[in-house]
C-alpha positions in Angstrom: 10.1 -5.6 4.5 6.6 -4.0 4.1 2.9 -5.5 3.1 0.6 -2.5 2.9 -2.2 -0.7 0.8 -1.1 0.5 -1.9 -0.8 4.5 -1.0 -1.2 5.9 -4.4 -4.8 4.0 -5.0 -5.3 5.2 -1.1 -5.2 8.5 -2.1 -7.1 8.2 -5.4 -10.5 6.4 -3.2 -10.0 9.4 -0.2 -10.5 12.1 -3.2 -13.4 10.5 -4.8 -14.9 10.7 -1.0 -13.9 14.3 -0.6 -15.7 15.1 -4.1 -19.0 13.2 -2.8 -18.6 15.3 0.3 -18.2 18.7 -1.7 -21.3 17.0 -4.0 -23.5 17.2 -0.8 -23.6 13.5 0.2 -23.5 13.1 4.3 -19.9 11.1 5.2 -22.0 9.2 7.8 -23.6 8.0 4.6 -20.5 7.0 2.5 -19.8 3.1 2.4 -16.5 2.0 4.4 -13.9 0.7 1.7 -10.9 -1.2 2.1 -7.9 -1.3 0.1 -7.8 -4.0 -2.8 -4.4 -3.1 -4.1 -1.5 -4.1 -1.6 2.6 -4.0 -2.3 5.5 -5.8 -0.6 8.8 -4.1 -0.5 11.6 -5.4 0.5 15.0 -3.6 1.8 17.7 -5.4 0.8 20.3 -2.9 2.5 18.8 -3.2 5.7 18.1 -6.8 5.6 21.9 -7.2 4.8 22.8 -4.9 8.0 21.0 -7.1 9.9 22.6 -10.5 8.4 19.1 -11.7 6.9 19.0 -14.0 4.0 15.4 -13.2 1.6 14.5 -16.4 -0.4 14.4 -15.8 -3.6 10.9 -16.6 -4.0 10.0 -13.6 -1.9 12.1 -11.2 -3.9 10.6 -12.7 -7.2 7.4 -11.6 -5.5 8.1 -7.9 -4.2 6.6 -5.1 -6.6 9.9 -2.9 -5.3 13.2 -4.4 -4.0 15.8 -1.7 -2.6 19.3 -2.3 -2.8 
């Protein structure tokens, strides 16, 4: 199971800083952001392996599940 930033959006907000950066601005100058989309997958297979039961609830909740 995995919570994190989603890395597609991660990688759309780093190329809008690289363009400011080729624009002229200073990097010392750009704001810090932090990620506002996040994702929770869940391994199903693995979980299995290791003789874990997911609730329901969770897997209702997980943007991918892998079987």
């Amino acid at each position: 199971m995995a919570y994190s930033a989603n890395f597609l959006d991660v990688q759309r907000r780093a190329a809008t800083f690289v363009d400011k950066i080729l624009k002229g601005a200073k990097p010392a100058d750009l704001p810090v952001e932090q990620a506002t989309k996040f994702e929770l997958v869940i391994n199903l297979k693995t979980a299995k392996a290791l003789d874990l039961t997911i609730p329901q609830s969770v897997l209702i909740r997980a943007d991918q599940v892998i079987e």
